[in-house]
N, C-alpha and C positions, 0 to 999 in steps of 0.2 A: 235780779242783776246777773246770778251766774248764766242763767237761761239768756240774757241777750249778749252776753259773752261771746257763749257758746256757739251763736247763731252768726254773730259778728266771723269767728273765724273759720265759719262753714262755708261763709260767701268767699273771705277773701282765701281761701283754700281752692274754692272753687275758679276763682277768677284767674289762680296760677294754671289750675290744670286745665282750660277751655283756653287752646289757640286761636293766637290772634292773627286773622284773616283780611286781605288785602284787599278784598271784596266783599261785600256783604250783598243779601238781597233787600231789592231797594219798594220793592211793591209795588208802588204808584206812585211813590214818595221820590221819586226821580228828580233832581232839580234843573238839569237841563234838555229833558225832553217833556216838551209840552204836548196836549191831546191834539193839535191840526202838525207834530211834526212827522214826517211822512214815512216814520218808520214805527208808529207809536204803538199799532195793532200788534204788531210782529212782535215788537222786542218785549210789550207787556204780556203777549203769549208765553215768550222765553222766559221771561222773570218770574212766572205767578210755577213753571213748571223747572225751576230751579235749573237752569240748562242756561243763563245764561244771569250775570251780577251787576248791581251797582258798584262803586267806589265808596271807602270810608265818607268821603265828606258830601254824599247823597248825589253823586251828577253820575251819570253812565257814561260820557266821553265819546260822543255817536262818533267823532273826527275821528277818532285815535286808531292806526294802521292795526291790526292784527297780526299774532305773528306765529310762529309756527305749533308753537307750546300753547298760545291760548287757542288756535282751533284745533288742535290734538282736545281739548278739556271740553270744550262746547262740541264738538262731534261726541264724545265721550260720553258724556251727559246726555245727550240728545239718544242717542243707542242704546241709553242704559248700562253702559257697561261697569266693570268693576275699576273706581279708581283710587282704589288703597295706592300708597306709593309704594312703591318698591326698586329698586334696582332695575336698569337696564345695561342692556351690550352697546350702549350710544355711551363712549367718551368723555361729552359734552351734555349728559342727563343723569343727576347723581337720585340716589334714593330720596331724596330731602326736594326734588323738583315738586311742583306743582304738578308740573301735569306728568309724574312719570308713570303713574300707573293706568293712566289713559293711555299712553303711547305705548308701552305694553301690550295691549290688551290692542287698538289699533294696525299695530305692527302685527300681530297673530293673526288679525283677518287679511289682512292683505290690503287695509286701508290707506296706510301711512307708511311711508319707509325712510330712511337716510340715506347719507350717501357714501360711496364706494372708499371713503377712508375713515369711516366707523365714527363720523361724527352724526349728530340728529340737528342741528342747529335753530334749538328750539326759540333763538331770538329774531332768526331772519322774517322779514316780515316777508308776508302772503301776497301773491297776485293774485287778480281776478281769475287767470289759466288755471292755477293750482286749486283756486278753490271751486273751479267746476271740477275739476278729475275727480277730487276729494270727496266732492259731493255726488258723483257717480259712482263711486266704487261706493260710499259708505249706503246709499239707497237703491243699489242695483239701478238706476238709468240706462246704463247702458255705453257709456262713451269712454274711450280708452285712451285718447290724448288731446290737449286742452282745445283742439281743435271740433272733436269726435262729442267732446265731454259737455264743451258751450255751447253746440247744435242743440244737445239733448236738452239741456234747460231751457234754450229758446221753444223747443216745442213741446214742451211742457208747460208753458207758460210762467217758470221759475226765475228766469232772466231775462232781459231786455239786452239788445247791440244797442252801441252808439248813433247818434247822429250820422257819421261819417261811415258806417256801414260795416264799422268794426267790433268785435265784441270787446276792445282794449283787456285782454289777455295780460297784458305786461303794465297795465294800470294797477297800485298798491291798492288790496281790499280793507275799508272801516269796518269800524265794528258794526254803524248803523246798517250797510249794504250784507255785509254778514248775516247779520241778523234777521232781513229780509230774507235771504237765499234760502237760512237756514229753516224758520218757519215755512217758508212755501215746499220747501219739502217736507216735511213732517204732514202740513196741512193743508189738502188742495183749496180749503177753502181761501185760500189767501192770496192762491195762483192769479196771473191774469188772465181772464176771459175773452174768450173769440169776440165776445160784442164788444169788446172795450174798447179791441183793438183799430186803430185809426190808420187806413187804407188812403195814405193822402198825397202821396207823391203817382204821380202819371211818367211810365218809363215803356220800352218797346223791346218788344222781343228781335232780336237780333243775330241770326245764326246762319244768314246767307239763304240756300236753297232748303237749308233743311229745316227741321220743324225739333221744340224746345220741349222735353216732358215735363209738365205738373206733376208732381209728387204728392203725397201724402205727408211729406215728411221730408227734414232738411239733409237727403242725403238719398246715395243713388240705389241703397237698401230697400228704399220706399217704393213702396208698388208707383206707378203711375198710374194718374185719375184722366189724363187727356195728353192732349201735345198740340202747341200753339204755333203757328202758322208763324214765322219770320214776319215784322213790321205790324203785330198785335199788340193794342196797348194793353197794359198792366198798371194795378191800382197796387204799390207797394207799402206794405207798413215797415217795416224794417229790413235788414240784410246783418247777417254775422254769419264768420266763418263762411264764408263762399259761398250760402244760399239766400234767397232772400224770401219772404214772406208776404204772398202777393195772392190779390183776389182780382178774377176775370169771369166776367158774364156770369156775379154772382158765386162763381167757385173758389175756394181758399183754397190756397194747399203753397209748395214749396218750388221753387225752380234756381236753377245755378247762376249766382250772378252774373257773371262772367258772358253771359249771353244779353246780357239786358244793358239798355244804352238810353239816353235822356232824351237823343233827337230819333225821329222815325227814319228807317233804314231804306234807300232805295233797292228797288231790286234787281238784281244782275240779270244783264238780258241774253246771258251767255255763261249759264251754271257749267260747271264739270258734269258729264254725263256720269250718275252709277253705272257703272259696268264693273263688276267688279274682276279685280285683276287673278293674275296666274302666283301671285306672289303673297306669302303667309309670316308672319312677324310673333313670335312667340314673346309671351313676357314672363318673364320670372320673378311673382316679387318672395325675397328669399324669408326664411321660417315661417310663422304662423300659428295656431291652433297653442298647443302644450309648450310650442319652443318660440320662445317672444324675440331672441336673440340679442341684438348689444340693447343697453339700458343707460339712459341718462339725460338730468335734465326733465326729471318727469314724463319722458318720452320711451315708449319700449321700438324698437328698430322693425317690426314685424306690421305693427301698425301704418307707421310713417312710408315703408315700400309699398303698403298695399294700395294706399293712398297716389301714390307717385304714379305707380303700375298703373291704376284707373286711369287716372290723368293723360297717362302716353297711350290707352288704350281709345279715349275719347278722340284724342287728334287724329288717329290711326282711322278708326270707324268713317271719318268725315273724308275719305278718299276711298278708291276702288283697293286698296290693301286687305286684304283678308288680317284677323287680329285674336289668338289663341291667349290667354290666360293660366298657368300651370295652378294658382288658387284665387279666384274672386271674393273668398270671403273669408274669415277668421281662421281657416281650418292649419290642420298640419298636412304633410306633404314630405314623404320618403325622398332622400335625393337622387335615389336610384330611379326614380318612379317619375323628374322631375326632369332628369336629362333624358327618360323614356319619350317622353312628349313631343317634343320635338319632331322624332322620325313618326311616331304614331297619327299626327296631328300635320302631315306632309309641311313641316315648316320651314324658311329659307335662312331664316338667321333665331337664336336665341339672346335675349337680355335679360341676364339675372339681376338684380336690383336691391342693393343692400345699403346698411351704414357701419361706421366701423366706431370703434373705441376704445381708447390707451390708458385709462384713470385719468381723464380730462389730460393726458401730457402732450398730446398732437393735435393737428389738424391736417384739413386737407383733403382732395379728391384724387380716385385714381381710378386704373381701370386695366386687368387682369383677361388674359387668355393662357389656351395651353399652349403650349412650344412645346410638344415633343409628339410626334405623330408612331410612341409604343402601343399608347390605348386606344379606343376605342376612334376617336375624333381622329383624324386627319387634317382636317384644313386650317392648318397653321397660319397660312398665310394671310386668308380672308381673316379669320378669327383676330388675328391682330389689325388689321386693316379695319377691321369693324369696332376694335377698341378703341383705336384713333379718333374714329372721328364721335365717336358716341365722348369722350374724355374732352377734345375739342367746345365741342358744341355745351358741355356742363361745363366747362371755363369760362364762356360768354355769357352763360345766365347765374352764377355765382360767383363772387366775388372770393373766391377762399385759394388756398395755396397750390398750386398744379405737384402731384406726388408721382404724374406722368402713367405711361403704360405699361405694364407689368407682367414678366410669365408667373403662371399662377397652376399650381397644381388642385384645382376645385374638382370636385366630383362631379357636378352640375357641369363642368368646360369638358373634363379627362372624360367622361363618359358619352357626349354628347354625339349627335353623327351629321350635326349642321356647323356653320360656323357659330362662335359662338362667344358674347363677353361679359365678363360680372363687373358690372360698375360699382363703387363704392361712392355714394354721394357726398358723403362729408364723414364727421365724427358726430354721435349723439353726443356722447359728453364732453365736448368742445364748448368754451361759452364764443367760441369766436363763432365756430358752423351751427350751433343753434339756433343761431339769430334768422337764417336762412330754413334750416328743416324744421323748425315748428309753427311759421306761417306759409297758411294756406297758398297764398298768391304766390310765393315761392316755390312751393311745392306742384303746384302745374307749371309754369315757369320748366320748371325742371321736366314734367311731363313732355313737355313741348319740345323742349332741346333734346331729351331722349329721341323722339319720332322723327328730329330734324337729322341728326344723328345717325339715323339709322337710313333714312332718306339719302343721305351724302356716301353712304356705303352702297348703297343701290345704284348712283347716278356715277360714280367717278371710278368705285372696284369692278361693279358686272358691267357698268356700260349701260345700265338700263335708261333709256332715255326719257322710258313712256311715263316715267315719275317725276318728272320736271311740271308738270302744271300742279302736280300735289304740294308743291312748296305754295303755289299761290293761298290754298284754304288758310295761310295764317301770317299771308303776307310776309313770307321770305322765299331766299334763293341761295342755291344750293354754294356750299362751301367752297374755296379753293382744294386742287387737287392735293393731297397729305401723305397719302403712302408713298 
């Protein structure tokens, strides 16, 4: 009798010290995910390897939005990492959080971050954008903004676009689609395969006289595998984030949507002659490499101009304009070394290309030269003439607050020895101007008006006439006079 006493208060002893948990593992024993539901391989991967729970009353909730704290906890898990709880520098994460010792430990790699007023806001729920960055930073993919980040799962076979040829970025992510993402990264075997893939829409290459490259890969990094002839069809499986996924005479690979159209394209019986011109258009997109510059919204400012810069470099290319780059690719870039370019690179005008950021308190576009002809740069007068119309032309394609044209003491302007303007395209951490710099279609958009921009400084400041048919490649015409 005293022996089951004894044993009696060994349990209920035990039953005080063993926390009780919101989740449990559910096994197999799931009550609402059945073996034909279409996420059932993945999430019973997750469950059997504790990375991912049931609910007390047996259902896993595949509907239920995810939110920031629980995929802090399942990246967590999934890494291995250490998720004792502890204390953090987040505000709004006390030691006693669930996932605080994930985010922790996330936050040290450089996985996960908060935001600029010390909160972590571990109940906002998660979009589909965030949890591709997330899932490229936590498995090295590769891709730097939800743009960069959705490519790389697409050709990786981790994610699928939409119907509509979007990868819905700002669509709330389930835990069931979660749980897909998250297995197919951990496990290729879960990836989808080239053969799966269903090449069933018929669309036409579309780029006037010139010819489209096939990539290897959904982005201008990628080698190319061929270049397709304007008015060739193409077998599409899908499109996200501005490239699409298309197979021709047998070959796979990636090409830019933006070129491709549903009806076949006649063809001009009177191309613009390449000749190329006497005149050079330098781009600057500003930071890079180690210095990522303003941050917000998920978005670092160093990516999104590199981005922009290509774009105004693409339209550039497709005319007799000569077109210089001061970084094509992730690097850093002295700014001494940046206003060097310019005269090194016989250039006629520079555009630096940046975004700006106030703690989310502003918004708004502007656009800066030097006024004062002490240092190095001289041409005052064009430099501002040339912000004009580049400030102009980003007012027609964005919708956000005119902050007008501005003298600006920049290193890149004061040191330069052409004319020369730093555009500011918006604010990263604005929820107003983000809606514009983190979709793609925006962001050439903006490429375009930059080149149109710089076009309308050519034709109305030098007089140059010989650039009036270059307005035709994108079907515009050249500004009213502004200076």
């Amino acid at each position: 009798m005293k022996k089951w006493i004894l044993m009696l208060i060994f349990v209920l002893i035990a039953s005080v010290l063993v926390p009780h948990q919101s989740q449990v593992n559910a096994s197999t024993n799931l009550n609402d995910i059945s073996a034909n539901h279409r996420a059932y391989k993945e999430i019973m991967y997750l469950v059997d390897r504790s990375i991912v729970n049931g609910y007390d009353d047996g259902s896993f909730k595949p509907l239920k939005q995810v939110t920031r704290g629980e995929a802090a906890a399942m990246l967590g898990r999934a890494l291995k990492l250490d998720g004792t709880k502890k204390g953090t520098h987040f505000s709004d994460v006390g030691s006693n959080n669930m996932a605080s010792g994930y985010i922790v430990a996330l936050v040290n790699k450089g996985i996960i971050s908060g935001y600029s007023d010390g909160t972590f806001r571990p109940n906002n729920v998660l979009n589909r954008g965030e949890m591709a960055i997330l899932l490229n930073r936590a498995f090295n993919f590769g891709g730097q903004n939800a743009t960069t980040a959705a490519a790389a799962l697409m050709q990786k076979g981790i994610a699928q676009g939409y119907p509509d040829g979007s990868f819905g970025a700002q669509e709330k992510i389930v835990r069931a689609d979660f749980s897909i993402f998250l297995a197919r990264s951990l496990n290729e075997s879960f990836r989808i395969k080239s053969d799966e893939v269903s090449f069933s829409t018929t669309m036409y290459v579309n780029t006037g006289s010139d010819t489209l490259n096939l990539r290897k890969g959904p982005g201008t990094s990628y080698a190319s595998i061929s270049s397709l002839k304007s008015g060739t069809a193409v077998a599409v499986a899908s499109s996200a984030s501005g490239w699409s996924h298309i197979k021709v005479n047998g070959v796979i690979g990636y090409v830019s949507t933006s070129y491709l159209s549903t009806s076949k394209p006649s063809v001009s019986p009177n191309p613009i002659p390449v000749v190329k011109s006497n005149l050079t258009v330098i781009i600057d997109p500003g930071h890079g490499g180690k210095d990522p510059g303003a941050t917000g919204n998920g978005f670092l400012e160093k990516n999104v101009v590199l981005n922009i810069g290509k774009h105004m470099q693409d339209y550039i290319e497709k005319t007799p304009i000569n077109v210089k780059m001061t970084r094509e690719t992730d690097k850093f870039v002295e700014l001494a070394d940046r206003a060097k370019f310019a005269s090194r690179n016989d250039g006629d005008v520079f555009v630096s290309i940046h975004t700006n950021a106030l703690n989310g308190s502003a918004n708004g576009q502007e656009t800066f030269y030097y006024a004062s002809t002490a240092a190095v740069n001289p041409n005052v007068k064009s430099s501002r003439a040339l912000s004009i119309y580049l400030q102009a032309r980003m007012q027609e394609v964005w919708d956000l607050k005119n902050r007008g044209v501005k003298a600006g003491n920049y290193q890149v302007l004061r040191q330069n020895t052409v004319p020369a303007a730093l555009v500011e395209i918006g604010f990263i951490d604005s929820t107003t101007d983000i809606q514009y710099i983190k979709d793609e279609a925006d962001r050439k958009a903006m490429g375009k008006a930059l080149f149109l921009g710089t076009l309308d400084y050519f034709y109305h400041y030098e007089g140059r006439t010989d650039v009036l048919p270059y307005y035709k490649t994108v079907g515009a015409a050249p500004s009213y006079k502004r200076h």
